[in-house]
DSSP file (Angstrom, degrees, kcal/mol; ACC not computed):
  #  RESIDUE AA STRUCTURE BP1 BP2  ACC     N-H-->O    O-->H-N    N-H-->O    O-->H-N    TCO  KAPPA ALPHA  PHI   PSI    X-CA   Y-CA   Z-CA
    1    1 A X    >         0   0    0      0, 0.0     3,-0.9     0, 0.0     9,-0.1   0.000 360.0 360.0 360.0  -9.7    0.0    0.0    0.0
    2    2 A X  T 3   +     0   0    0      1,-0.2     0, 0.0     3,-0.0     0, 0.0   0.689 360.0  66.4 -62.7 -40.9    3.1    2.0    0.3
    3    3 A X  T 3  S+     0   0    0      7,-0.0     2,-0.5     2,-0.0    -1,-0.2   0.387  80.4  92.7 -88.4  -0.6    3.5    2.3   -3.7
    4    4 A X    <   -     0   0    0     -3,-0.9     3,-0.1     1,-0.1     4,-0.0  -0.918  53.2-173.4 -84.8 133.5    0.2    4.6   -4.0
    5    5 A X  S    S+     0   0    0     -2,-0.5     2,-0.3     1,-0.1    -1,-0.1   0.712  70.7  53.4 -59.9 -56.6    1.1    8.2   -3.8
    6    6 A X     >  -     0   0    0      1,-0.1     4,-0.7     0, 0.0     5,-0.1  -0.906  69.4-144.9 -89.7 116.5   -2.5    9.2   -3.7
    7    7 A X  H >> S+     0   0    0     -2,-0.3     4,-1.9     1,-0.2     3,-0.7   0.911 105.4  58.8 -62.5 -35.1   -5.7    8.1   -1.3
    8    8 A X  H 3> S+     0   0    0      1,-0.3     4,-1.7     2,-0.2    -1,-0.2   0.897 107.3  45.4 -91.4 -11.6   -7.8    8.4   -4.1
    9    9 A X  H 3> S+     0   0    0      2,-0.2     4,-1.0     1,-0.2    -1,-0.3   0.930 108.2  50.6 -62.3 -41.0   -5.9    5.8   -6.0
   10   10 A X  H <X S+     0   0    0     -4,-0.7     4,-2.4    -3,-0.7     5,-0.2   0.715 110.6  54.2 -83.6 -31.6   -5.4    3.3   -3.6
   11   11 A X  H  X S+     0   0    0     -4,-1.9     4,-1.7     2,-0.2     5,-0.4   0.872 112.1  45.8 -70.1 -37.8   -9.3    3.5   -2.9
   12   12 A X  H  X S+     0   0    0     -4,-1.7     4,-0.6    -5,-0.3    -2,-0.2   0.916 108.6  50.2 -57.6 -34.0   -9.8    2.9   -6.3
   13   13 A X  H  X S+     0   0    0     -4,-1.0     4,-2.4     2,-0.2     5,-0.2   0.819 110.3  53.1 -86.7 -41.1   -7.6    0.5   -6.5
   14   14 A X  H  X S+     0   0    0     -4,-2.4     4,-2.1     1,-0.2     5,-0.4   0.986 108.9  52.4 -67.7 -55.2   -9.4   -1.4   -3.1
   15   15 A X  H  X S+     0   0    0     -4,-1.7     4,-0.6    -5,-0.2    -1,-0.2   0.737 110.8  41.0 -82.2   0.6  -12.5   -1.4   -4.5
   16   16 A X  H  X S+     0   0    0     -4,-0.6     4,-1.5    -5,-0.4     5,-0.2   0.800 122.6  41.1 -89.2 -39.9  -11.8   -3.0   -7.8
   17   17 A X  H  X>S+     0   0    0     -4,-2.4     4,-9.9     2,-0.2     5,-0.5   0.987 111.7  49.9 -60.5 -54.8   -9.8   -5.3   -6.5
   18   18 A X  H  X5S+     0   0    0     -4,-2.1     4,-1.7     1,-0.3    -3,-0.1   0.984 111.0  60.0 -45.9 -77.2  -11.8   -6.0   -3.5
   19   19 A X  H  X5S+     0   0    0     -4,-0.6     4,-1.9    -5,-0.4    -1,-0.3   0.899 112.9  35.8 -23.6 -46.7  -15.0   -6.4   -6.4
   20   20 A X  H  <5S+     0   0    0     -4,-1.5     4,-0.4     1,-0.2    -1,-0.2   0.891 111.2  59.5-113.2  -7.5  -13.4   -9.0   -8.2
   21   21 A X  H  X5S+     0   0    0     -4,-9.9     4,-1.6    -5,-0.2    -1,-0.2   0.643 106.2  54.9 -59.3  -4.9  -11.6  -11.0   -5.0
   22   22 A X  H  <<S+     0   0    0     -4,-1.7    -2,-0.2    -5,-0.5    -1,-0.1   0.669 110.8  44.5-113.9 -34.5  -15.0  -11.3   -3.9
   23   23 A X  T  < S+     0   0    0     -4,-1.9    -2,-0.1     1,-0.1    -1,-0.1   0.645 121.4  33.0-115.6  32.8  -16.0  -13.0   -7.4
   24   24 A X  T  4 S+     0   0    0     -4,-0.4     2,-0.4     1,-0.1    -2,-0.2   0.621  94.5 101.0-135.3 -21.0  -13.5  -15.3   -7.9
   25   25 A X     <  +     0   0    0     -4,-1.6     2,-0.4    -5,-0.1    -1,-0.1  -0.719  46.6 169.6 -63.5 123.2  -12.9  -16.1   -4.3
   26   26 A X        -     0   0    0     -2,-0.4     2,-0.0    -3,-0.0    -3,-0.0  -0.902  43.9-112.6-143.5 126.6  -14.7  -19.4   -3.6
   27   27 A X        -     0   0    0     -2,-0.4     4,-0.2     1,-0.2     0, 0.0  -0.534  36.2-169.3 -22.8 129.0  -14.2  -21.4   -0.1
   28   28 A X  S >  S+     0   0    0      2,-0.1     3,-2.0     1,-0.0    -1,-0.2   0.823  86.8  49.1-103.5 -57.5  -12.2  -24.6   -1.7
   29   29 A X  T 3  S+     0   0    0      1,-0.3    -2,-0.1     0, 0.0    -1,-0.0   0.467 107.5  61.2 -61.0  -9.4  -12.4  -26.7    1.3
   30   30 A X  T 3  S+     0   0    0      2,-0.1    -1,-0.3     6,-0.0     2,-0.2   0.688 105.9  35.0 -74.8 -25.3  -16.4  -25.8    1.4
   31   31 A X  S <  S-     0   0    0     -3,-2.0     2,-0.0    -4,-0.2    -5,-0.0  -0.633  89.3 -97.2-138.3 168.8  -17.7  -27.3   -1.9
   32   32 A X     >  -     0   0    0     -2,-0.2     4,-1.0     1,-0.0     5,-0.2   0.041  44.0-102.2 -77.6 174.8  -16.6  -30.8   -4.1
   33   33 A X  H  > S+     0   0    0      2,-0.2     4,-2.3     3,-0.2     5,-0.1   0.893 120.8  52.6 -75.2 -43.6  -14.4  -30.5   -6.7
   34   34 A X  H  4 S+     0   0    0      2,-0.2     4,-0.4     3,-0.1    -1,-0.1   0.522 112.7  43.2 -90.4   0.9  -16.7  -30.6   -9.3
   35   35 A X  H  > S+     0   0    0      2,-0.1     4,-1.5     3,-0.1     5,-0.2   0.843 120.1  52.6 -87.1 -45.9  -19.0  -27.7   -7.8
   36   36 A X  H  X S+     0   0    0     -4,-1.0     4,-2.4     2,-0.2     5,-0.3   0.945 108.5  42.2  24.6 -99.1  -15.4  -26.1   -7.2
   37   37 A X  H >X S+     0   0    0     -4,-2.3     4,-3.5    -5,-0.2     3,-1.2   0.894 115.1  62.0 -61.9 -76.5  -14.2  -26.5  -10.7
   38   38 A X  H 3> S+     0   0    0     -4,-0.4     4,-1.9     2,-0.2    -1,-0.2   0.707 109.2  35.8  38.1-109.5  -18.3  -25.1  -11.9
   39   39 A X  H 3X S+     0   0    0     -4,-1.5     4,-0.8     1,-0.3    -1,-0.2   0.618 115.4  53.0 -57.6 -32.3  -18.3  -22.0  -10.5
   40   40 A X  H <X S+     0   0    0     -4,-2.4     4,-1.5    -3,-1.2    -1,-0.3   0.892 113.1  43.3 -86.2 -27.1  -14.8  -21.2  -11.1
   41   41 A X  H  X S+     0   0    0     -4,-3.5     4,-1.9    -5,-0.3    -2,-0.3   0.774 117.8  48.9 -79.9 -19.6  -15.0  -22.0  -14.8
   42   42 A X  H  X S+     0   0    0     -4,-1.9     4,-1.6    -5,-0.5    -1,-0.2   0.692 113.6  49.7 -86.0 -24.3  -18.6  -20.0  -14.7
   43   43 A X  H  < S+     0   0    0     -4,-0.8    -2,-0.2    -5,-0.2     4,-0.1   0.832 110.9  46.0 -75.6 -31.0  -16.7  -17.0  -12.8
   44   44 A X  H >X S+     0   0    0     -4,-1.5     4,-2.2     2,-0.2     3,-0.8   0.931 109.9  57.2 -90.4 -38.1  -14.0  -16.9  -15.2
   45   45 A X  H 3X S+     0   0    0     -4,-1.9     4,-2.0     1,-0.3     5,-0.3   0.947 112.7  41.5 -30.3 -67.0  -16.6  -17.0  -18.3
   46   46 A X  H 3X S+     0   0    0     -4,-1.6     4,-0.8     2,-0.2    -1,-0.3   0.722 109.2  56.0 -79.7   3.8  -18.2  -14.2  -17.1
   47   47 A X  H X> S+     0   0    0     -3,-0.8     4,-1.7     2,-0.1     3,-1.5   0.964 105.9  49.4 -69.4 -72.4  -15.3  -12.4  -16.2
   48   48 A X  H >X S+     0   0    0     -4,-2.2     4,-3.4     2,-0.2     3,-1.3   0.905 109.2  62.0 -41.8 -56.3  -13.7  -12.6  -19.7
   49   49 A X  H 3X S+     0   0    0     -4,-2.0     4,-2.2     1,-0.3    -1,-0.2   0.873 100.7  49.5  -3.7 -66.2  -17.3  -11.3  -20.9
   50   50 A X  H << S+     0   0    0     -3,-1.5    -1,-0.3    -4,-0.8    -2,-0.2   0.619 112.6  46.8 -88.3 -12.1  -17.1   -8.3  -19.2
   51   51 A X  H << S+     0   0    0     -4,-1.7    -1,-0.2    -3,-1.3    -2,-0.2   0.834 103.5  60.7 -59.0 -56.3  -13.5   -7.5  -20.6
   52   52 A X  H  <        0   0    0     -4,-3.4    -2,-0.2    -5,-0.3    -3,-0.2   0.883 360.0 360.0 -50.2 -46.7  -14.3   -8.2  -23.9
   53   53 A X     <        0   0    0     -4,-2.2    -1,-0.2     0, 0.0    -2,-0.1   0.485 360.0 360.0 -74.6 360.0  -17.2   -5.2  -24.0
């Protein structure tokens, strides 16, 4: 956090990040492997989506 110069950078920077830990982080040890494997391949599909536009 040291390498932002600016609060309103480093707040930008926490709530985008924060936004997309929150949809690509997934409990591992909560779910099977194949609900696991799912979600993450459904997370990363719509992730790439939302680049492409």
């Amino acid at each position: 956090m040291l390498r932002f110069r600016r609060m309103q950078s480093l707040q930008k920077f926490a709530s985008i990040h924060a936004s997309v830990l929150n949809h690509f982080n997934q409990e591992r040890s909560l779910s099977s492997r194949h609900l696991f494997k799912a979600n993450r391949a459904a997370a990363l599909a719509e992730w790439r989506g939302l680049c492409a536009v």
